[in-house]
C-alpha positions in Angstrom: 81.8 97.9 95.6 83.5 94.8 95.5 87.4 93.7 96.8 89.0 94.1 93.5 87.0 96.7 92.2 87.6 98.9 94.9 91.1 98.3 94.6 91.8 99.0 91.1 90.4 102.3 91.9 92.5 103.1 94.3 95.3 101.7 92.0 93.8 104.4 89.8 94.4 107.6 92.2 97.9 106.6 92.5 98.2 106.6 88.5 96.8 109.6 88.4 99.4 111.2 91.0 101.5 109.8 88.1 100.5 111.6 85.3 99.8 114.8 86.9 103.0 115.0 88.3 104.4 114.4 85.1 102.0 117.0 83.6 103.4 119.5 86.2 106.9 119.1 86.0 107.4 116.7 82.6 109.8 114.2 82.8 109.7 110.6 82.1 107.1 108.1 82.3 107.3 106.5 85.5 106.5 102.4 86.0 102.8 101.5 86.0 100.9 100.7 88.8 99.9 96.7 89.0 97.0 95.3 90.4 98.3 92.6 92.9 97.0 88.6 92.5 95.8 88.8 96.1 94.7 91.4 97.8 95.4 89.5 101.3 98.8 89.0 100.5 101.4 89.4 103.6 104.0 91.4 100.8 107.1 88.9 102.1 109.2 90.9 99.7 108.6 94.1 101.6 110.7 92.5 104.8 113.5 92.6 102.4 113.2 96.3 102.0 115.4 98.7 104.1 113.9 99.8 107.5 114.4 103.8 108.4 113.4 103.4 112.4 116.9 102.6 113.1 117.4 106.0 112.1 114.9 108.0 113.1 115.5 106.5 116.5 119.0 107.7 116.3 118.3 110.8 115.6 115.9 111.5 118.2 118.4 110.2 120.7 121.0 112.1 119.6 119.1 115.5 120.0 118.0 114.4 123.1 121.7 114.2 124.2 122.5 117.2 123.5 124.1 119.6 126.4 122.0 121.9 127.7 123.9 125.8 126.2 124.8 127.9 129.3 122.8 130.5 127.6 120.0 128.3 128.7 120.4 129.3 132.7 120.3 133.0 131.5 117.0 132.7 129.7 115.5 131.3 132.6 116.6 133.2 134.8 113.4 135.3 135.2 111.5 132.0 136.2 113.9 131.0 138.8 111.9 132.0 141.5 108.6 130.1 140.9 110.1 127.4 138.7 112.8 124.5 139.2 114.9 123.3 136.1 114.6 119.8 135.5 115.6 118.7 131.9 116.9 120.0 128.8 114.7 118.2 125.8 117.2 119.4 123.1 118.9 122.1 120.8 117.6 122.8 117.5 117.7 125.6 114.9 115.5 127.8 116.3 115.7 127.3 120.3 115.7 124.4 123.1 113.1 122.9 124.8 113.4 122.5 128.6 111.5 120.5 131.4 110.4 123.2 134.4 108.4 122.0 137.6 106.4 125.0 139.6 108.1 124.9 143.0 104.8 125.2 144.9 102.1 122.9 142.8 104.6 120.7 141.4 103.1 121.5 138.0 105.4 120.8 134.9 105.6 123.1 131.8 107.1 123.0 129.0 109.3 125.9 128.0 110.2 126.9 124.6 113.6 129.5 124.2 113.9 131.2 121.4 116.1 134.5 120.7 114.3 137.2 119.8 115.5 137.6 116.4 114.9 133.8 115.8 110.5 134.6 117.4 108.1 133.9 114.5 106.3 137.2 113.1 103.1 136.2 114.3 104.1 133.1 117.0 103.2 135.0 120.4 100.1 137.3 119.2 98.4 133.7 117.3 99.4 131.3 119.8 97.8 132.7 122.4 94.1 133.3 120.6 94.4 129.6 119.6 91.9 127.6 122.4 91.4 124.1 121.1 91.3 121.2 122.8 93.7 119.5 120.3 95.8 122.9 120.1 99.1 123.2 122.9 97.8 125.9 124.7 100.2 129.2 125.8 100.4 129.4 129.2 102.7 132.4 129.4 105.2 134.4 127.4 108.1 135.5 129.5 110.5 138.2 128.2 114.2 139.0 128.5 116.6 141.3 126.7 117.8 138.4 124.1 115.3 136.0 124.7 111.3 134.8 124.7 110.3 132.1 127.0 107.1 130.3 125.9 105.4 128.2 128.9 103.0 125.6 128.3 102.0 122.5 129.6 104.3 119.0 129.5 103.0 116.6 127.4 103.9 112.5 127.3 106.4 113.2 124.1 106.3 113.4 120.4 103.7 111.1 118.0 106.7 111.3 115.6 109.1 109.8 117.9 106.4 107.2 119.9 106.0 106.0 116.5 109.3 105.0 115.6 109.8 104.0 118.8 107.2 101.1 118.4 105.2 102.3 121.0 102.1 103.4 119.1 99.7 101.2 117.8 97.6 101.9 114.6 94.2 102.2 116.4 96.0 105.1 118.6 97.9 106.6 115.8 94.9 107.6 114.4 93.3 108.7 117.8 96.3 110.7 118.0 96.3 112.1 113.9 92.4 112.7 114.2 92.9 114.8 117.4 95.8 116.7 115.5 93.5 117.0 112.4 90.9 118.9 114.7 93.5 121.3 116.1 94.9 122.2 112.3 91.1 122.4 111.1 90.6 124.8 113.8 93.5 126.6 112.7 92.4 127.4 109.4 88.8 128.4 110.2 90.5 130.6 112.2 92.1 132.1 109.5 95.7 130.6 110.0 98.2 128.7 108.2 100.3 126.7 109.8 103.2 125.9 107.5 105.1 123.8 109.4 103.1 120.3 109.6 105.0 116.8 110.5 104.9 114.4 113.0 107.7 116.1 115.1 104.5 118.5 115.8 102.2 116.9 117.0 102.4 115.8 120.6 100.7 112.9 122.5 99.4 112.5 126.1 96.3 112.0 127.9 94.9 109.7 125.0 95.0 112.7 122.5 97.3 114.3 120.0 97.8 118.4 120.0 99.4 120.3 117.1 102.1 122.6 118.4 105.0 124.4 117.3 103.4 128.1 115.9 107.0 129.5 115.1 105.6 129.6 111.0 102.1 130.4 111.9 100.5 132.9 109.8 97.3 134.8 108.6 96.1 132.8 105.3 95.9 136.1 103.7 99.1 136.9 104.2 101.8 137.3 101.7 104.2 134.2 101.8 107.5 132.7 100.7 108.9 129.8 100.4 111.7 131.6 103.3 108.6 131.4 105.5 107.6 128.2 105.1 108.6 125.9 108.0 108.7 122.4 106.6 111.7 120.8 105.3 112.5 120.8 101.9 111.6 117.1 100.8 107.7 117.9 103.3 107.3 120.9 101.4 104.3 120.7 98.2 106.0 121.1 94.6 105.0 124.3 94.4 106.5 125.5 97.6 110.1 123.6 96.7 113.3 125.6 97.4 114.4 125.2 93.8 112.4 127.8 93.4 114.8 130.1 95.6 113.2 131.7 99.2 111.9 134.7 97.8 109.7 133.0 95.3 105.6 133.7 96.5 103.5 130.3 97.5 100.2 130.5 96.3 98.0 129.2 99.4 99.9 128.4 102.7 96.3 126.5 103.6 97.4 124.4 100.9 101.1 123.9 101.9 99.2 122.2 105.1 97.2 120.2 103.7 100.5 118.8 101.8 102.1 118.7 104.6 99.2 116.3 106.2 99.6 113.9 103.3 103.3 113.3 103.7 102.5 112.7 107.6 100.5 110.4 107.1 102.5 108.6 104.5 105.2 108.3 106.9 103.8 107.5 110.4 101.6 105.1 108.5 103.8 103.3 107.0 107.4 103.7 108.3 108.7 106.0 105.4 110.4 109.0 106.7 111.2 111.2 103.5 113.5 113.2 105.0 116.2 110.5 105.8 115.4 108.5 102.7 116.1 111.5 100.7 117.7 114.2 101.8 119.1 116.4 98.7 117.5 119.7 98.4 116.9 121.3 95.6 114.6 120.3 92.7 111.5 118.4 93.6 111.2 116.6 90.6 114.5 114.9 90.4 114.8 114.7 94.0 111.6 113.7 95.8 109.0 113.2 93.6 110.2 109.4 92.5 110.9 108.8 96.3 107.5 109.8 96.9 106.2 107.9 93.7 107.7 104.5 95.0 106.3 104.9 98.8 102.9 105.3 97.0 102.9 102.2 95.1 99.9 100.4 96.9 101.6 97.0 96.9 104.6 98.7 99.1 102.4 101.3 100.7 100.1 98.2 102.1 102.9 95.9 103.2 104.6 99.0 105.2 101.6 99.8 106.9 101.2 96.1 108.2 105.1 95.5 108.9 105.0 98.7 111.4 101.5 98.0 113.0 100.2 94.4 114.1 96.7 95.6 114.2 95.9 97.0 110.8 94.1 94.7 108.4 94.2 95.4 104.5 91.2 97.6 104.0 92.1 100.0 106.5 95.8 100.3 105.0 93.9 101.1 101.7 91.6 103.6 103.5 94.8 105.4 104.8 96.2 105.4 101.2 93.6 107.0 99.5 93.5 109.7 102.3 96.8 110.3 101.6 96.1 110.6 97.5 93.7 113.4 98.5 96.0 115.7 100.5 98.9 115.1 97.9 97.5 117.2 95.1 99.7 118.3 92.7 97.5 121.5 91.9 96.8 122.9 95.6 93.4 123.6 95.0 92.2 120.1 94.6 93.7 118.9 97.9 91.4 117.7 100.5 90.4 120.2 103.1 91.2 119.2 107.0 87.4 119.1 107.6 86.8 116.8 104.1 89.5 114.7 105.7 88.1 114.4 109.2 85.0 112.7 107.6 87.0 110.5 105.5 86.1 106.8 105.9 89.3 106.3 107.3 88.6 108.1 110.7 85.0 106.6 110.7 85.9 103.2 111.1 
């Protein structure tokens, strides 16, 4: 198929997200799509536009600061024999994440605190059937009268974070998203959802990437919410948005990950974190879908990808692109599976 050809094509897809966005939701009609002079262009105008690293950076510093709670030394206190503290990772919503050494081997783990009332339905019993070379294995499951301790092993960091760090080049970000792909299409022929899919997830060390984080994780067949749906509001697919309210059902929580992987991609590709650029909650329409819209513009989208990686070329930022068209589905049945995706041209090149 030849350069422009192929190109207006893939101009196409995004024109299509377009219209059936518009045919999901109504609204107005949003800018057209152009098809650029030059494909080869470097995009100079995209150096112009604002740059979200500073911030993501920010934030992951900041969490990183964060004081370890006393509560902390009382929910490892059953380990204290066999394990030495050595770092407090950070705080969030649903528990900390602290840095343990085994006294003996010298062997680090990782180890998850979460209160008991705060312990996915199904984290601890799924978790630990999960064996996947690109899944963070369970190592143990310590329990206490207010808390769950969930050992496994220490990984290098975060592929959200290395990213926007500048430490990750393209070649091993999608080393890294390929390796995570595996783990989440082992998942679901498992017969799991995941519902909690972003680059904050998916951990890096060794040379590979390993999904983690199973405080969402569910049976497919399950019956489920938005309330049980993990991602942040501007992640989550139109159908899953909290506008909706938290009781409302979800049709396919398969299909809220494979979302999920599509606004991934979109933003360790190409340096577009949604969730800083647009933070309102509440309908998806009026608050992320043009956001969205504009990141997808394959002029922009193109000229991101190169700006954050120095070892892209063109065709390989398009091949990423049209990935990305295939997970963001309005309807959830049409979005690409995680095994159609693994054989996408984009991970055979």
């Amino acid at each position: 198929m030849g350069g422009f050809q192929w190109i207006r094509k893939k101009l196409q897809k995004v024109d299509n997200f377009r219209k059936r966005a518009r045919k999901f939701f109504g609204g107005k009609k949003q800018k057209e799509n152009r098809l650029p002079e030059d494909n080869t262009s470097s995009f100079e105008s995209a150096t112009s536009e604002k740059s979200y690293r500073n911030i993501m950076v920010t934030q992951e510093l900041l969490k990183l600061k964060e004081p370890c709670e006393n509560w902390i030394e009382e929910a490892l206190e059953p380990l204290k024999s066999e394990y030495n503290f050595e770092a407090c990772f950070g705080t969030g919503e649903y528990g900390s994440i602290c840095k343990l050494s085994n006294k003996s081997s010298k062997y680090q783990v990782a180890a998850k605190i979460v209160l008991n009332e705060d312990v996915g339905a199904y984290e601890e019993d799924l978790w630990a059937i999960l064996k996947h070379p690109h899944i963070l294995p369970l190592l143990q499951t310590v329990y206490t009268a207010k808390y769950q301790v969930f050992l496994s092993p220490l990984m290098e960091g975060g592929l959200e974070a290395a990213v926007y760090d500048g430490k990750v080049t393209f070649a091993q970000l999608r080393q890294y998203l390929q390796g995570a792909f595996e783990g989440l299409d082992h998942l679901h022929a498992s017969g799991m959802c995941h519902l909690d899919v972003k680059g904050d997830n998916v951990l890096i060390g060794g040379g590979k990437g390993v999904l983690c984080d199973f405080g969402f994780v569910a049976p497919k067949n399950s019956a489920l919410t938005n309330e049980k749906v993990g991602m942040p509001d501007p992640f989550r697919p139109p159908e899953a948005s909290l506008h909706f309210g938290y009781e409302a059902p979800i049709p396919s929580g398969e299909a809220c990950d494979l979302w999920g992987c599509g606004i991934m991609l979109n933003e360790l590709g190409s340096n577009f974190p949604l969730l800083y650029a647009k933070p309102e909650k509440g309908n998806w329409e009026k608050h992320v879908y043009p956001v969205l819209l504009e990141s997808l513009q394959t002029e922009t989208f193109v000229a991101r990808v190169q700006l954050t990686y120095s070892d892209v070329d063109a065709r390989t930022a398009f091949l990423l692109h049209d990935l990305i068209l295939n997970f963001l589905e309005m309807q959830p049945e049409k979005r690409s599976s995680v095994q159609n995706a693994l054989n996408h041209q984009f991970f055979k090149e």
